[in-house]
C-alpha positions as CSV (number, residue, x, y, z in Angstrom):
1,X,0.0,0.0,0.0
2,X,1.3,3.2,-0.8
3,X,0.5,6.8,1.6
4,X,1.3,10.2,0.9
5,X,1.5,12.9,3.5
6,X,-0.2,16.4,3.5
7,X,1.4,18.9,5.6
8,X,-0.4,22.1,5.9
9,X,1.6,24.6,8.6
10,X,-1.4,27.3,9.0
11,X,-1.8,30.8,11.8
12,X,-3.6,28.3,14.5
13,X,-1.7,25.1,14.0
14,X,-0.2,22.4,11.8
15,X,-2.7,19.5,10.0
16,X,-1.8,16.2,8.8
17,X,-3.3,14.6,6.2
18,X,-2.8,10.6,5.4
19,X,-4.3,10.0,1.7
20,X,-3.9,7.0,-0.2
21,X,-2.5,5.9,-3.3
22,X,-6.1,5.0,-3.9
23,X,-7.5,8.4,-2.9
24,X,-8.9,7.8,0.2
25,X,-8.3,10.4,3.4
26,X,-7.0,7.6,5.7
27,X,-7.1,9.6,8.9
28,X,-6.1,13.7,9.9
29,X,-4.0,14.8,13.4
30,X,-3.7,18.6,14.1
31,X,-1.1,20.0,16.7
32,X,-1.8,23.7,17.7
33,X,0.5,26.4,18.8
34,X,0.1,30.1,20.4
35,X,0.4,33.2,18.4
36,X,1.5,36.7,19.8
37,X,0.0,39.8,19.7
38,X,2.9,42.4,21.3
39,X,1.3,45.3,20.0
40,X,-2.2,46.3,18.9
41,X,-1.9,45.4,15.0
42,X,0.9,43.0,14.9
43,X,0.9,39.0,15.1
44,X,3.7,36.9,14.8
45,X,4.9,33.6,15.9
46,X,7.9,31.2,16.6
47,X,9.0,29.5,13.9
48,X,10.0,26.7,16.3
49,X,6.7,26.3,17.5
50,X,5.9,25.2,13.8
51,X,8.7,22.6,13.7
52,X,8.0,21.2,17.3
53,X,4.3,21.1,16.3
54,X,4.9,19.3,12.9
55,X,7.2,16.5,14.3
56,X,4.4,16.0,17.2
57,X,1.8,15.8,14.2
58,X,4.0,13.6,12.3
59,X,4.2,11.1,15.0
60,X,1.1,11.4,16.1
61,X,-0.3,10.2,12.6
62,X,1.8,7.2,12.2
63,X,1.1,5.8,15.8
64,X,-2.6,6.8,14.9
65,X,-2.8,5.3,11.1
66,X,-0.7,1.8,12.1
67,X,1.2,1.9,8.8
68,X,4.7,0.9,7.6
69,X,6.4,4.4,7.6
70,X,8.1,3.1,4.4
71,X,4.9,2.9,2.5
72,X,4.9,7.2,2.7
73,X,6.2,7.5,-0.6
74,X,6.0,11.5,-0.4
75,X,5.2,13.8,1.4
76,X,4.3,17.5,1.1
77,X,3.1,21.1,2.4
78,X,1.1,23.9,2.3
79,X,1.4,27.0,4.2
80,X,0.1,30.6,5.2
81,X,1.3,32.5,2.9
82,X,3.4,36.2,3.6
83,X,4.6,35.5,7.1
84,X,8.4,35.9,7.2
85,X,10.7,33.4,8.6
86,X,14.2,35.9,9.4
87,X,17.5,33.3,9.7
88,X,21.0,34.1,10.1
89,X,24.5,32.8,8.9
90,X,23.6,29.8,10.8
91,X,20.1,29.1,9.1
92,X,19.1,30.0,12.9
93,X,16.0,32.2,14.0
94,X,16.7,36.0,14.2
95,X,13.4,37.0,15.7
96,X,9.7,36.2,15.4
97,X,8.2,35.5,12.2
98,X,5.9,38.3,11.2
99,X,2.5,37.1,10.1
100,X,0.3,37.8,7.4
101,X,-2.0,39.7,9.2
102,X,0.3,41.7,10.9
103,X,-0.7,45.4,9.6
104,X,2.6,47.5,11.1
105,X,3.7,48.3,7.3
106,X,1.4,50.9,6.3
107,X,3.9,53.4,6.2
108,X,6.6,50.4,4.6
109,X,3.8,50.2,1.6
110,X,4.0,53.2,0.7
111,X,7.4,53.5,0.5
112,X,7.3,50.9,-1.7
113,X,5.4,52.9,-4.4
114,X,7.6,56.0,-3.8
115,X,10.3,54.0,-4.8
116,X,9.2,52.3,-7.7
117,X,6.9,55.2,-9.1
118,X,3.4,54.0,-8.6
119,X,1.0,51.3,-8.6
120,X,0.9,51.0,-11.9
121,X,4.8,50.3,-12.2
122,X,5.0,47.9,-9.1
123,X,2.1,45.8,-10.8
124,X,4.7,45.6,-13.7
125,X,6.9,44.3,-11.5
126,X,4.8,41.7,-9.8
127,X,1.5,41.9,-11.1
128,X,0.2,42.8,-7.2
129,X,-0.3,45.8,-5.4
130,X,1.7,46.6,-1.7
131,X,-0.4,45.6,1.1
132,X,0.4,45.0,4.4
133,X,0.7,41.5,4.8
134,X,2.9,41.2,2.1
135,X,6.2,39.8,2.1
136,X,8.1,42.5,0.7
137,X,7.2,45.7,3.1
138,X,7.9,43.3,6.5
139,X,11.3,43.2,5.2
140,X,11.6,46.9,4.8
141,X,10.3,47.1,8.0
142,X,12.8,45.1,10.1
143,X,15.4,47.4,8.0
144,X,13.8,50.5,9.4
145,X,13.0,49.3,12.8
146,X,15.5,46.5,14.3
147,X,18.6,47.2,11.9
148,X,20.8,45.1,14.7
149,X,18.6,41.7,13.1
150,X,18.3,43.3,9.7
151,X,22.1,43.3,9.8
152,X,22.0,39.6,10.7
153,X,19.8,38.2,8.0
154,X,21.1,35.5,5.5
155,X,17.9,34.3,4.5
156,X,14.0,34.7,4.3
157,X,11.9,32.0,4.3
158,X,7.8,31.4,4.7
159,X,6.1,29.3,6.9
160,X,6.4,25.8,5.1
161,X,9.7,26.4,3.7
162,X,11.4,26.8,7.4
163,X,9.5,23.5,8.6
164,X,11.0,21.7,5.1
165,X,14.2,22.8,5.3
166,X,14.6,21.5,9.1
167,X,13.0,18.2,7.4
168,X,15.3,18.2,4.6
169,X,18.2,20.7,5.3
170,X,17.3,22.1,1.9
171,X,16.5,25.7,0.9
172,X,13.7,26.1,-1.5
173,X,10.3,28.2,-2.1
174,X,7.6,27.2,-4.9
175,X,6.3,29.4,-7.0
176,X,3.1,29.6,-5.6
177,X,4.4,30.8,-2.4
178,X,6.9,33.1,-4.2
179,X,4.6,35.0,-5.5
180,X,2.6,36.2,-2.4
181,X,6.1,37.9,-1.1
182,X,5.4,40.7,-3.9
183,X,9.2,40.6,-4.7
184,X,8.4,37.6,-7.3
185,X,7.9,38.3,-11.0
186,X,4.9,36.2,-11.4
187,X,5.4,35.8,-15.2
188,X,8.7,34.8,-15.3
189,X,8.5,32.4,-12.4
190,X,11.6,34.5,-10.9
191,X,12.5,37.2,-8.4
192,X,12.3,40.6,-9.7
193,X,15.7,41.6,-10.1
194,X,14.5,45.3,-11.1
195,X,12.4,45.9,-8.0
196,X,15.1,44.4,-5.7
197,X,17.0,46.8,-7.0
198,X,14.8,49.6,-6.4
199,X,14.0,48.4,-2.7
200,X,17.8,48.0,-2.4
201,X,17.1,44.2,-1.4
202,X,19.9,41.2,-2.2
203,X,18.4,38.1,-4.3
204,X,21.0,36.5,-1.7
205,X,18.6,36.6,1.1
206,X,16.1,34.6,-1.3
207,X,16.2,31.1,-1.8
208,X,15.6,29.6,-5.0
209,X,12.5,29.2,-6.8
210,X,11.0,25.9,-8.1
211,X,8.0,24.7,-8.9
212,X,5.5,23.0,-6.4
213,X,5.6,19.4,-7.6
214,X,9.7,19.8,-7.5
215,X,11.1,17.0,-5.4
216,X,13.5,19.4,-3.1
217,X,14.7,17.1,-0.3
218,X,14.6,13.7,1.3
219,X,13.9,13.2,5.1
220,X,17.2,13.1,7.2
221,X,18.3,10.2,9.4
222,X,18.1,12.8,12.2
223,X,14.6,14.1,11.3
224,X,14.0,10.3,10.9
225,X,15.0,9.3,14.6
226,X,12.8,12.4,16.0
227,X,9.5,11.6,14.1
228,X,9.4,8.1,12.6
229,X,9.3,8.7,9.2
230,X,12.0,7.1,6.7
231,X,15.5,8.7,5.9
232,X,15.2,9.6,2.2
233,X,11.0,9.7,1.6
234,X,11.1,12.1,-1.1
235,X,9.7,15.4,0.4
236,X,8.0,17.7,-2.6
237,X,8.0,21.7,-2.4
238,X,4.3,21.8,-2.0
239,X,2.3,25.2,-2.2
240,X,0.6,28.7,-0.7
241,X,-2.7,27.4,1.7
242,X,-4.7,29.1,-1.3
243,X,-3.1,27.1,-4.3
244,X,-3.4,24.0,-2.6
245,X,-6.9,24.7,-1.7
246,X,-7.7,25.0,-5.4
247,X,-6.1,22.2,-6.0
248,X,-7.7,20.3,-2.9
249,X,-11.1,21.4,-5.0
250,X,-10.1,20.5,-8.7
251,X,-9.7,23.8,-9.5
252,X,-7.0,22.8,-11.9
253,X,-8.5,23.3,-15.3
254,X,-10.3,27.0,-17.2
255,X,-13.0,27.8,-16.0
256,X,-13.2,26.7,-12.5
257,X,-13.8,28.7,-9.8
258,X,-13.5,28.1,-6.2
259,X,-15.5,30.0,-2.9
260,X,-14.5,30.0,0.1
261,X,-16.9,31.3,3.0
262,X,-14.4,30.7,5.8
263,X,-13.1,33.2,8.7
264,X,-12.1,35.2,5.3
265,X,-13.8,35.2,2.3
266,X,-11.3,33.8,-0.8
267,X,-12.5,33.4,-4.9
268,X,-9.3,31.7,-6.6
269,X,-10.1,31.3,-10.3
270,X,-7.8,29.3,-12.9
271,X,-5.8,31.2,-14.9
272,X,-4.2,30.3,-18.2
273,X,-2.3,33.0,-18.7
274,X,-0.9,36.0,-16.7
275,X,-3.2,39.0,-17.1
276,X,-2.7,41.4,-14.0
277,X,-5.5,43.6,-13.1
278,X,-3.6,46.9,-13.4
279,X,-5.8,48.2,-10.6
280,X,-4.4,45.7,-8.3
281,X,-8.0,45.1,-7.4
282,X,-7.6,41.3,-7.4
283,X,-4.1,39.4,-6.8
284,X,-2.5,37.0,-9.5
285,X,-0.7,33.8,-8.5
286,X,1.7,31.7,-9.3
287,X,-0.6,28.1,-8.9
288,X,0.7,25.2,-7.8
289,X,-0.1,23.0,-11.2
290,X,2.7,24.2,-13.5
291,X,2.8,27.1,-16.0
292,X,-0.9,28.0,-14.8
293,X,-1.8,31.3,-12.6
294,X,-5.2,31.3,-10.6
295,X,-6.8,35.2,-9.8
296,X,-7.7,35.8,-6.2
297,X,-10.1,38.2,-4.1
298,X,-9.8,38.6,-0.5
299,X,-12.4,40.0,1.7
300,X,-11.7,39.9,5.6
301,X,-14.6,39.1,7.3
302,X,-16.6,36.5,5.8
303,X,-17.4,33.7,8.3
304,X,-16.1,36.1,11.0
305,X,-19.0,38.5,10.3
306,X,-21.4,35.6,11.2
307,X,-19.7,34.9,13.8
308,X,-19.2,38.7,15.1
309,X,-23.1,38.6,14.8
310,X,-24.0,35.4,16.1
311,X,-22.0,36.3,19.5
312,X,-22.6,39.9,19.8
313,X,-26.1,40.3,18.9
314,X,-27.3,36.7,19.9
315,X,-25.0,35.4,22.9
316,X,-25.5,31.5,23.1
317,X,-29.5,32.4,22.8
318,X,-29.3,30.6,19.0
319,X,-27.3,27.8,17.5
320,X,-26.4,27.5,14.0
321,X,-29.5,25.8,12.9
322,X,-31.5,28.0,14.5
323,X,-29.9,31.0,13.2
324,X,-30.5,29.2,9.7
325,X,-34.0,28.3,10.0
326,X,-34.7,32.3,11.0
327,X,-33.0,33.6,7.8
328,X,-35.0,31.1,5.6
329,X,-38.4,32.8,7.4
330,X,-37.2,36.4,5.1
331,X,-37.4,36.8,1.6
332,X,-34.2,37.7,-0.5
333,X,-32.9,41.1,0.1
334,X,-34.0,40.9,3.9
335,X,-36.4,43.6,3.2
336,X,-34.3,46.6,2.2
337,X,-31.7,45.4,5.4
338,X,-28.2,45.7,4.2
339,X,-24.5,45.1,5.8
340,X,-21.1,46.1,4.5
341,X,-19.2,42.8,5.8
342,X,-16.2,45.1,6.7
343,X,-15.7,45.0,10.4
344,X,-11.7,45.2,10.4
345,X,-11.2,46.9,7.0
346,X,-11.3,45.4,2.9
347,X,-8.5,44.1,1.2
348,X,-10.8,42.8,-2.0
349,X,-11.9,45.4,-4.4
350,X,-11.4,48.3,-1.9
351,X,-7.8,47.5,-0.2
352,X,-9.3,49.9,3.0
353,X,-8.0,49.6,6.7
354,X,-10.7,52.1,7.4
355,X,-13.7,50.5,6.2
356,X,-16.3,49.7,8.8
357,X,-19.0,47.1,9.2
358,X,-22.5,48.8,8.5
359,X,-26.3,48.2,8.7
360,X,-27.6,50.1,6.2
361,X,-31.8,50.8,5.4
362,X,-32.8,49.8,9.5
363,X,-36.7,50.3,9.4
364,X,-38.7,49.5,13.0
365,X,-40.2,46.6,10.8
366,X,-37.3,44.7,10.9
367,X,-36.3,41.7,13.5
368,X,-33.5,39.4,14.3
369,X,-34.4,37.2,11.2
370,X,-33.3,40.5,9.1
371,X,-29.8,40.9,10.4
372,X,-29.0,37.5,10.5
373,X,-30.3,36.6,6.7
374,X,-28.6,40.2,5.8
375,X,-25.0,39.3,7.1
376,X,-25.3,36.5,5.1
377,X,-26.1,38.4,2.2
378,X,-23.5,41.5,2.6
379,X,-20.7,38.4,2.8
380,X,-22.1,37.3,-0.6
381,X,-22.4,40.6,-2.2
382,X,-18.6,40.7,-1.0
383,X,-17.8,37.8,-2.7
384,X,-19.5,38.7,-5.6
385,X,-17.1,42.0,-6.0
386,X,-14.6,39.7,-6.4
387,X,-16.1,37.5,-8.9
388,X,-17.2,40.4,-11.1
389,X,-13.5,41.7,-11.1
390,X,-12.1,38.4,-12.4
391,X,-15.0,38.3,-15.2
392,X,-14.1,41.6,-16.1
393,X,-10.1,40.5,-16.5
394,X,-12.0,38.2,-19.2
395,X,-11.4,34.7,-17.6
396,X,-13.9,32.3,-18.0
397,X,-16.8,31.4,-15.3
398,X,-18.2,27.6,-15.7
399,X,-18.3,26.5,-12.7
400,X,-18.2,27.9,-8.8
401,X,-17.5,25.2,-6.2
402,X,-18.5,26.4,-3.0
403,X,-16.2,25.7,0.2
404,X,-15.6,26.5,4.1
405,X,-18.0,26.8,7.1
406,X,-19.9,29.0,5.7
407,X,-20.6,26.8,2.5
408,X,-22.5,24.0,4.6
409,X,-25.5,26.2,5.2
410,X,-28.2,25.3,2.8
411,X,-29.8,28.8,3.4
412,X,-26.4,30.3,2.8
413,X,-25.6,28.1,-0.4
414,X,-28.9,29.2,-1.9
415,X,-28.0,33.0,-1.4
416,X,-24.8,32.4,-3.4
417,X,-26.2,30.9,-6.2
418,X,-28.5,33.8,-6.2
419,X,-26.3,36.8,-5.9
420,X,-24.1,34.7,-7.9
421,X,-26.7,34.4,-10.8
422,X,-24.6,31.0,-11.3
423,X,-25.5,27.1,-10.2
424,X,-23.0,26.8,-7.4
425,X,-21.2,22.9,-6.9
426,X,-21.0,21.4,-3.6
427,X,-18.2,18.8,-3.4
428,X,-18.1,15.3,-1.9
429,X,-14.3,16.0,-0.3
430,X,-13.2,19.2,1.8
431,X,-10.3,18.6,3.4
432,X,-8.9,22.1,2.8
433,X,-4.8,22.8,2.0
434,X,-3.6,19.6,3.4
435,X,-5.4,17.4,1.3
436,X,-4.2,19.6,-1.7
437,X,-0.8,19.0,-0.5
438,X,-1.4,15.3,-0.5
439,X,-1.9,15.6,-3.9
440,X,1.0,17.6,-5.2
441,X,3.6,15.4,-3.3
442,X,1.4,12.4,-5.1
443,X,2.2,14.4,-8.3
444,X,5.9,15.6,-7.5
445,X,6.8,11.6,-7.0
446,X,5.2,10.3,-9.7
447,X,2.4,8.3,-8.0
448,X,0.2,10.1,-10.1
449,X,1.0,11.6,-14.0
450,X,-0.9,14.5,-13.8
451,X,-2.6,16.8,-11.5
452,X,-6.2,15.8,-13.6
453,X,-5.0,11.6,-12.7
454,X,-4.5,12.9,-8.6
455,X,-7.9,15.2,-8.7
456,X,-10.4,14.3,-11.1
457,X,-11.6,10.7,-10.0
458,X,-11.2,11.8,-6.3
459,X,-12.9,15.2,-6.2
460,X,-16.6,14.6,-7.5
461,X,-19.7,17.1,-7.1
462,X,-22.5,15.9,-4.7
463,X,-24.9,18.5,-5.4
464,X,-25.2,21.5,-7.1
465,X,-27.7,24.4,-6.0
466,X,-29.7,26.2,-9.2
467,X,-30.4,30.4,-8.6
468,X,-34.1,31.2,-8.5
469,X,-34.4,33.5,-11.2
470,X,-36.9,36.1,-9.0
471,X,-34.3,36.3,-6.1
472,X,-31.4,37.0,-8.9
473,X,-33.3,40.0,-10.5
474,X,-34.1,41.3,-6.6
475,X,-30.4,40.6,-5.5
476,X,-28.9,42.2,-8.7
477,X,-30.8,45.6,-7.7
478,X,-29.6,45.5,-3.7
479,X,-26.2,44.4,-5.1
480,X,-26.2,48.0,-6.7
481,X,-27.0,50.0,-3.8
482,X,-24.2,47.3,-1.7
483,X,-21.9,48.9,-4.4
484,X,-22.6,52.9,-4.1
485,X,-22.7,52.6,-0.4
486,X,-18.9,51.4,0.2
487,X,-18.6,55.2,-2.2
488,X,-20.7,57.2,-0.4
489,X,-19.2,56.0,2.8
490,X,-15.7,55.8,2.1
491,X,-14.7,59.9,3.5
492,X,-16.6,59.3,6.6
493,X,-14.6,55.8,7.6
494,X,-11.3,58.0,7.2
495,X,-12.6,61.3,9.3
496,X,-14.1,58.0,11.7
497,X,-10.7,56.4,11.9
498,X,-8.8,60.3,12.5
499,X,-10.9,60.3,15.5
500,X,-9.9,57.0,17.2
C-alpha cells in the first residue's frame, strides 16, 4: 500500500493529512500552537513552534494510522502564505516570524510605491499591489526598525519552507508561495531583479525558486530518529494554503472557480495566462499546477461576520440551525436590510483599513431574522465583488465550487447561487490545503501523471444548488446599492478612523 502525507503549517496550528495511493483520506492529526500579539496590529509567531508542532503531528499520525512508515512515498506542504521566517548565517531564528495579518507596514507600503513610481509600475513588476501583509514591506520594515537583526539576515523563508528545510536541510520556495512575497515576478517564475533593485534588497537573502511538484529534499536520518518517518522519503516543495486549496477542490483546469466562506472570504479562479488587473483590485498567482496562474479576491470578514453577529447580537440564545431556519423565514434582500461585511477593514476590491462594518436601510419593521439573513447576504455581495472583477479581467466562469463553514448552510448556499446568478457545486471532499498538498507530493513523486489523474476521479460534485431567477433580478438591484454605499461611505470611515 502506498500513503502520501499532506502537511499544511497554518496561523492556528499544523494538519496532517494521510491520503492513499487509492484516494482515500485515511485519517487527519492537528497540533496547535500560540500566536502573539505584542502590540495592537501585529501578530507573529515562533517558527520553532511550527517545527516542534509538525514533528508531534508527524508522529502522532503514524502511531494513529498503524502503517509501515516506508509505504509514505512522499510527502508535502502547504502553508500561510506572507509571514516571514528571518535566519542568520547559521540558518538559525533572528526574531519572530511576522504574520500575514500583521498590519505595522502601512507606512513600509508606501514607501514601496515611492520607490518604484506608482501602482501602476509595481504591478509591472509583480503583477500585485503593496499591502500589508505582504512579504516585501515586512522586510523593509525590520530594515527601518530593528537594523541590529536586519544586519544579521542570511535568508527569508515562509512558513512551510522553514518546517521543510529542518526536514530536509534544503532551501527552497515554490512558486506559488513566491509570488505572495510581492518581490516575485509572477510571469517569469523569478525574483524581480529590477524591484530588488529599487527596494535595495539582495536576491541573496532569497532562496531559489522551483515549482510546487519539485522534489527538493529527502527526510534526514536525524529528522527520521525524531519523528518516525523514513530517511530519504522524497519530500515535494508543495504550495501557498490558497493554491493548494484550489487544487484540494479541482480547480485545476479554465473555467473553474473556487469560494471559500471561511473566517475570510477567498474566490481563486484558474488562470491560463498571466493578465494582472492593473488596478491591483484582485491578486495573480503563481498556482501550484505548473505554467498555470489562478486570480484571487480577498475579503476579511466573511465567516467572521457571522460569527461577530451570532455572539454579539445573539450570545449563546441561537445555535447555527437555528440562526439558519430564522434567515429562511425572510425573503431575499432581507427587506431593504443591508451590511457592509467590513468590520476590520477590505482588502478585496477596496484595499481599505478604514472601512467599517454597516447596517444600512434599518426600518422598526425589521427583526433578528433580518440581520442574520442580511449578514449572510452583505458576505455574498462581497464575494460577488470579487467574482465580477475576475470576469471583467475576461477569464472564464463555468463552474463555482462552494467551500468553508460557511458553505454548509443550505440557506447560505442558496444565497450564493443567487447573488451569484450562477449554479454553485457542492463537493463530496473538503479537506482544505492539506489534502491539496497530499496531492501535489502524489504528483511531485510520480504516484500520479498528472494533477487531472491525482484530482479528477477523487474530487466529484454531490450536489449543485440552481439560482431562482426572481431572487437573482431582486439581489442584482440591492447588489447596486451594496456597491454605491462602500462610495458614499468611504470619506466618513477616514474622518471616523482620525478620530480613534
Amino acid at each position: 500500500m502506498s500513503y502520501l502525507l499532506g502537511l499544511d503549517i497554518g496561523t492556528s496550528g499544523v494538519k496532517g493529512l494521510l491520503l492513499s495511493g487509492e484516494g482515500e483520506i485515511k485519517l487527519t492529526h492537528t497540533e496547535n500552537y500560540p500566536l502573539y500579539t505584542p502590540h495592537p496590529g501585529w501578530a507573529e509567531q515562533n517558527p520553532e513552534d511550527w517545527w516542534e508542532a509538525t514533528k508531534k503531528c508527524i508522529k502522532g499520525i503514524i502511531s494513529k494510522s498503524g502503517i509501515d512508515p516506508a509505504d509514505i512515498k512522499g510527502i508535502s506542504f502547504s502553508g500561510q502564505m506572507h509571514s516571514s521566517v528571518f535566519l542568520d548565517e547559521n540558518m538559525e531564528i533572528i526574531r519572530p516570524a511576522i504574520l500575514w495579518s500583521d498590519t505595522r507596514t502601512s507606512k513600509q507600503c508606501q514607501e514601496i510605491y515611492e520607490r518604484v513610481g506608482g501602482l501602476e509600475s509595481l504591478i509591472g513588476y509583480v503583477s500585485n499591489p503593496a499591502l500589508e501583509g505582504f512579504t516585501a514591506p515586512k522586510i523593509l520594515w525590520l530594515r527601518e526598525n530593528e537594523p541590529e537583526n536586519y544586519a544579521k539576515v542570511k535568508m527569508v523563508l515562509l512558513p512551510k519552507d522553514y518546517v521543510r528545510f529542518k526536514l530536509t536541510g534544503a532551501v527552497h520556495m515554490d512558486v506559488s508561495d513566491g509570488a505572495g512575497t510581492l518581490l516575485m515576478d509572477v510571469v517569469k517564475k523569478d525574483w524581480s531583479e529590477g524591484l530588488l533593485e529599487k527596494l535595495g534588497l539582495s536576491r541573496e537573502i532569497l532562496p531559489p525558486v522551483v515549482e510546487s511538484i519539485a522534489v527538493t529534499g529527502e527526510i534526514t536520518e536525524e529528522v527520521a530518529a525524531e519523528t518516525g518517518l523514513k530517511a530519504g522519503t522524497p519530500v515535494v516543495a508543495g504550495g501557498a494554503d490558497n493554491a493548494c486549496g484550489a487544487v484540494g477542490s479541482g480547480i485545476i483546469k479554465e473555467g473553474r472557480v473556487m469560494v471559500s466562506i471561511g473566517t475570510s472570504g477567498v474566490v481563486v479562479a484558474f488562470a491560463r495566462q498571466p493578465n494582472a488587473d492593473q488596478g491591483g483590485r484582485i491578486h495573480l498567482f503563481n498556482h501550484s499546477r505548473p505554467d498555470s496562474w489562478y486570480m484571487m479576491g480577498v475579503m476579511l470578514s466573511a465567516g467572521m461576520s457571522f460569527e461577530w453577529m451570532k455572539e454579539n447580537l445573539f450570545g449563546n440564545d441561537l445555535d447555527y440551525d437555528r440562526l439558519n431556519a430564522l434567515a429562511a423565514e425572510v425573503e431575499a434582500g432581507s427587506e431593504g436590510l443591508i451590511f457592509l461585511p467590513y468590520l476590520y477593514g477590505e482588502r478585496t476590491p477596496h484595499a481599505d483599513a478604514n472601512a467599517r462594518g454597516v447596517y444600512f436601510g434599518i426600518s422598526g419593521k425589521h427583526d433578528r431574522r433580518h440581520f442574520i439573513r442580511s449578514t449572510m447576504e452583505g458576505v455574498a455581495y462581497g464575494l460577488n465583488d470579487s467574482l465580477e472583477l475576475i470576469k471583467a479581467q475576461g477569464v472564464a466562469i463555468d463552474e463555482i465550487r462552494a467551500i468553508g463553514g460557511g458553505a454548509k448552510s443550505p440557506v447560505w448556499q442558496q444565497i450564493l447561487a443567487d447573488i451569484f446568478g450562477h449554479e454553485i457545486s457542492l463537493l463530496n471532499v473538503e479537506e482544505g490545503p492539506a489534502f491539496g498538498a497530499a496531492l501535489i507530493a502524489g504528483v511531485g513523486v510520480g504516484l500520479y501523471d498528472s494533477f487531472e489523474e491525482a484530482g479528477e476521479s477523487i474530487i466529484r460534485v454531490d450536489k449543485t444548488i440552481a439560482p431562482i431567477e426572481d431572487n437573482v433580478k431582486r439581489y442584482n438591484e440591492y447588489y447596486s446599492i451594496y456597491r454605491d454605499l462602500y462610495n458614499s461611505l468611504k470619506g466618513d470611515f477616514a474622518n471616523l478612523a482620525n478620530l480613534n
